[in-house]
C-alpha positions in Angstrom: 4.2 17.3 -46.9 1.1 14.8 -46.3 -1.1 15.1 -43.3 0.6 13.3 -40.5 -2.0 11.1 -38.9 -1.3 9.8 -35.1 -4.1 7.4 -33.3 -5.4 6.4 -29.9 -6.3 2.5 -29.3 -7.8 0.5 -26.6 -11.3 -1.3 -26.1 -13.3 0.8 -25.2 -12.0 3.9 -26.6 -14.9 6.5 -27.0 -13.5 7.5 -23.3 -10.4 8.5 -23.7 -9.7 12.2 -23.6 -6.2 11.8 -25.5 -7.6 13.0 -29.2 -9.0 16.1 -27.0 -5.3 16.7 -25.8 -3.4 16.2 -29.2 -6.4 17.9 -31.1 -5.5 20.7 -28.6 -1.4 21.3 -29.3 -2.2 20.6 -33.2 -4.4 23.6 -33.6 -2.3 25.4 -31.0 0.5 25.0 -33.0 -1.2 24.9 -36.6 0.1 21.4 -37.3 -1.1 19.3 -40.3 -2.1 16.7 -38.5 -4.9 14.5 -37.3 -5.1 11.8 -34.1 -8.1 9.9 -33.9 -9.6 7.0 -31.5 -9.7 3.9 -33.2 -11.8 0.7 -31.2 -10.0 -2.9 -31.5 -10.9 -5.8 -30.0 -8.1 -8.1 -28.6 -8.4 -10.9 -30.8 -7.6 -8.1 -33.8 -4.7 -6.3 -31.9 -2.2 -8.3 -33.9 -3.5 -7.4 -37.2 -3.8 -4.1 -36.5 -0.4 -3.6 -35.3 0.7 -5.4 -38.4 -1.2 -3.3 -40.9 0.1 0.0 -39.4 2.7 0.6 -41.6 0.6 0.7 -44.8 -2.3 2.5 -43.0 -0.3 5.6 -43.3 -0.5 6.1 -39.6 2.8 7.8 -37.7 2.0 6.3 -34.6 -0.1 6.2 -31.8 -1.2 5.4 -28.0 -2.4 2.2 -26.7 -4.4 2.0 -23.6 -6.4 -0.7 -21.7 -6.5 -3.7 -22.3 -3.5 -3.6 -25.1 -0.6 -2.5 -23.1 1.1 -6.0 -22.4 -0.1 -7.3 -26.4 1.7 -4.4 -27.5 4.7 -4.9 -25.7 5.1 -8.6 -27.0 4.0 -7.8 -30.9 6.6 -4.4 -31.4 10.1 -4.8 -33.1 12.0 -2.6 -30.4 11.4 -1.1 -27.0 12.9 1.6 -24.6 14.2 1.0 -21.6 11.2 2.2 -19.8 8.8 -0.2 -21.6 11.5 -3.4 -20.3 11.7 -2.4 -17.2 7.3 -1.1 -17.1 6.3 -4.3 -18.9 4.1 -2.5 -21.0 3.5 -0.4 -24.4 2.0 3.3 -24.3 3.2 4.7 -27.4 4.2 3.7 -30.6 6.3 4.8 -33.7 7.9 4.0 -36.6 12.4 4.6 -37.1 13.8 4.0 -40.3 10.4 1.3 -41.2 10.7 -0.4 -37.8 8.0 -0.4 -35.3 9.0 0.8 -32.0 7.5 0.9 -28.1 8.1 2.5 -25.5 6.0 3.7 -21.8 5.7 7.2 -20.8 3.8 6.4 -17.8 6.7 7.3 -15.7 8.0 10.3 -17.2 4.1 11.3 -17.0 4.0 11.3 -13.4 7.7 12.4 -12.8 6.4 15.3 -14.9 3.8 16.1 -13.1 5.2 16.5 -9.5 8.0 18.0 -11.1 5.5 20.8 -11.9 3.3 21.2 -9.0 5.9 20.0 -6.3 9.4 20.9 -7.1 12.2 19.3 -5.6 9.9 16.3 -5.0 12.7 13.7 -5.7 14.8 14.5 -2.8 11.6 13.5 -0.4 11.7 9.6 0.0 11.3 7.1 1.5 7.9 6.6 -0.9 5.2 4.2 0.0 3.5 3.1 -3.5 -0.1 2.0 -3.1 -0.9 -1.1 -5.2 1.0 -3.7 -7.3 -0.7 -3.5 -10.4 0.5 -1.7 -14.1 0.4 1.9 -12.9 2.8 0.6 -10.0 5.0 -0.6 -12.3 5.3 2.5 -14.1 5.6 4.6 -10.8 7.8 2.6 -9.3 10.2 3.4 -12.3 10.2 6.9 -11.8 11.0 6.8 -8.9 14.0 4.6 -9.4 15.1 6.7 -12.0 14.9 9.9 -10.1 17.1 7.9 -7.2 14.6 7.4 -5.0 16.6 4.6 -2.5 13.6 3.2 -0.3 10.4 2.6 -2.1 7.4 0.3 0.0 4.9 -1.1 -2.0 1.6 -1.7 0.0 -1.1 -4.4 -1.7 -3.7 -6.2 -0.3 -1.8 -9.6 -2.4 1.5 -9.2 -0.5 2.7 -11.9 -3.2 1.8 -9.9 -6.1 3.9 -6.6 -4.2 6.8 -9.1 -3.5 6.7 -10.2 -7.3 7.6 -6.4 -7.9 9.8 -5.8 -5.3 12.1 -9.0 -7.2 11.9 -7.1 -10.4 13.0 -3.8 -9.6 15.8 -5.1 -7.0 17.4 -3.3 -4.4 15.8 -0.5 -2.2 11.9 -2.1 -3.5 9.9 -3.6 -0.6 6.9 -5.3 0.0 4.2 -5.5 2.3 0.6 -6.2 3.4 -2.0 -3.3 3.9 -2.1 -4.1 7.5 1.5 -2.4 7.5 0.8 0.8 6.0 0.4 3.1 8.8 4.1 1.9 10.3 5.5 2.4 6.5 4.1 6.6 6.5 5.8 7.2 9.7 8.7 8.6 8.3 7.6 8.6 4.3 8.0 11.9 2.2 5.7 10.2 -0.7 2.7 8.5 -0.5 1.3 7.6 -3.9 -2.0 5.8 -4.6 -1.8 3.8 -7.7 -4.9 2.1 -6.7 -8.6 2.1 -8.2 -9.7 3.6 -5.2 -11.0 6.7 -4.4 -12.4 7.1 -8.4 -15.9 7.7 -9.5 -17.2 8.3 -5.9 -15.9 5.9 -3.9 -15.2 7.4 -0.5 -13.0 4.7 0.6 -9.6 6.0 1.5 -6.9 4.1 0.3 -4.0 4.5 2.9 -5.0 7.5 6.4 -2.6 10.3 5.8 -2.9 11.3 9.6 0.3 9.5 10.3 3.0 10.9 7.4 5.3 13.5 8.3 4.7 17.4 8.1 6.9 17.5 4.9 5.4 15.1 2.6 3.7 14.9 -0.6 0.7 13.0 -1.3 -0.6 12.5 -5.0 -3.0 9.7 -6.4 -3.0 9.0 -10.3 -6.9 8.8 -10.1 -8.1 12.1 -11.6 -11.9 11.8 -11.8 -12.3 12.8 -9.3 -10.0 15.5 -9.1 -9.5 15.6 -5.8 -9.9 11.8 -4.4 -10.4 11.4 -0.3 -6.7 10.3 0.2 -5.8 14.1 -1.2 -9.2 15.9 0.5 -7.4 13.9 3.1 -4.2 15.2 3.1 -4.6 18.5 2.3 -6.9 18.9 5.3 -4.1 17.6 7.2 -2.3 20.6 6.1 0.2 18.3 3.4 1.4 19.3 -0.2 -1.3 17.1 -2.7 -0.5 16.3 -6.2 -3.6 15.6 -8.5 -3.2 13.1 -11.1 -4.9 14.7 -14.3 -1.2 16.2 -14.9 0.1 12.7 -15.2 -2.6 12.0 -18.2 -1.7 15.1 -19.8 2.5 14.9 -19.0 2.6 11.5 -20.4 1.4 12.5 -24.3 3.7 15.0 -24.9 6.8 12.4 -26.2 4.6 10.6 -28.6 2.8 14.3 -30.2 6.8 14.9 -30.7 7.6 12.1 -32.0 4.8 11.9 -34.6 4.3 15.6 -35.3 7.9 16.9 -35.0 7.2 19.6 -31.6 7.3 19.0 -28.6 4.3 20.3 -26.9 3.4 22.4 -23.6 1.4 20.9 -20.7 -0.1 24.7 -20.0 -2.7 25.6 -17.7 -5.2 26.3 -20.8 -4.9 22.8 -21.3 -5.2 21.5 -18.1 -8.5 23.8 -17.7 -9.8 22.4 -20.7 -9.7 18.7 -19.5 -10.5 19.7 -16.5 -14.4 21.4 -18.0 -14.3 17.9 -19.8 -14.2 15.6 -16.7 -16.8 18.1 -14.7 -19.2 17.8 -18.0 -19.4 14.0 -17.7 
């Protein structure tokens, strides 16, 4: 059987701490494999999706800036890249190249690991209207989540979601947010803020109910200032490295046959990674 060979693309790429993830579960599991990163530029997306095939490649992971060019140049998609609007993960059935988006089942994934039962704690306020939203906002849905608020600073761009998910998917302006957390279970920052060092907080958690559950899909840092925060305030906190490492394991089983374990040797791995840059 040849080397099965799996990829990571975006632009830049040398970032990305997916081949350290993959390379991880195929030794672990003494796979003849291979995943690499692989830098294209966008005006070369197209003819690199098109010579995939003959490349010998299984499949791979596409990350910024590629996500919406993917979507539009792959045969098929899953339901999840529809209703997402974007391509994470590729593969090939019977010669056709499919798409699909495991952002969501990433950070369903994730809080169903480190806060059990989590589903049955809306109403959820969603932080931000941009791709990650999307894909949060899904999960949610999915997992029967009736009242979701999305907060952005554009109240158009929140209302623009709000029309594509449909019925139980509001929007509103930042200068709501404290009102929204009154009686919230979830608060969810899918905003920029909060990473590399910036102490701003994105929503004040002072206000949310004893019982809920903060998390923030920024994980460097690790612990943002909306979950320092939080937990301060005594509520359950969700980091969002799990989310990263939740939403590889469908493509490593699609490309390499096994479906692999988010474990806590893992985790600590990634986690030496981040605190090494």
């Amino acid at each position: 059987m040849a080397e099965k060979k799996a990829f990571v693309t975006g632009h830049p790429i040398a970032h990305s701490r997916s081949p350290k993830i993959h390379g991880h579960w195929l030794a672990s599991y003494g796979i003849d494999g291979s995943y690499q990163a692989i830098d294209v530029r966008p005006e070369d997306f197209a003819a690199f999706l098109g010579s995939l095939e003959q490349s010998g490649l299984s499949g791979g992971n596409v990350t910024i800036p590629h996500k919406e060019a993917a979507f539009a140049g792959v045969a098929r998609r899953d339901h999840a890249a529809d209703e997402i609007g974007a391509v994470n993960t590729l593969w090939f059935e019977d010669g056709v190249l499919w798409g699909g988006n495991t952002d969501g089942y990433g950070f369903a994934a994730n809080l169903d690991d480190h806060a059990p039962g989590w589903a049955a704690n809306g109403p959820a306020v969603v932080l931000g209207a941009g791709g990650a939203s999307r894909a949060v906002i899904h999960a949610l849905k999915e997992r029967g989540i009736k009242d979701i608020r999305i907060v952005n600073r554009t109240l158009a761009r929140a209302e623009e979601l709000g029309r594509h998910f449909g019925p139980g998917v509001s929007a509103h302006s930042a200068d709501a947010v404290d009102d929204l957390l009154a009686d919230a279970g979830l608060l969810i920052n899918t905003t920029a803020l909060g990473m590399h060092g910036d102490a701003t907080l994105s929503a004040d958690p002072a206000g949310l109910p004893d019982r809920a559950i903060v998390t923030d899909i920024v994980y460097v840092p690790l612990e943002t200032p909306l979950l320092a925060a939080a937990r301060a305030r005594g509520l359950k906190t969700v980091d969002g490295l799990g989310m990263l490492l939740h939403q590889a394991v469908p493509g490593f089983e699609r490309w390499f046959g096994r479906k692999p374990e988010v474990t806590p040797e893992l985790r600590r791995m990634i986690v030496a990674d981040i605190e090494g840059h």
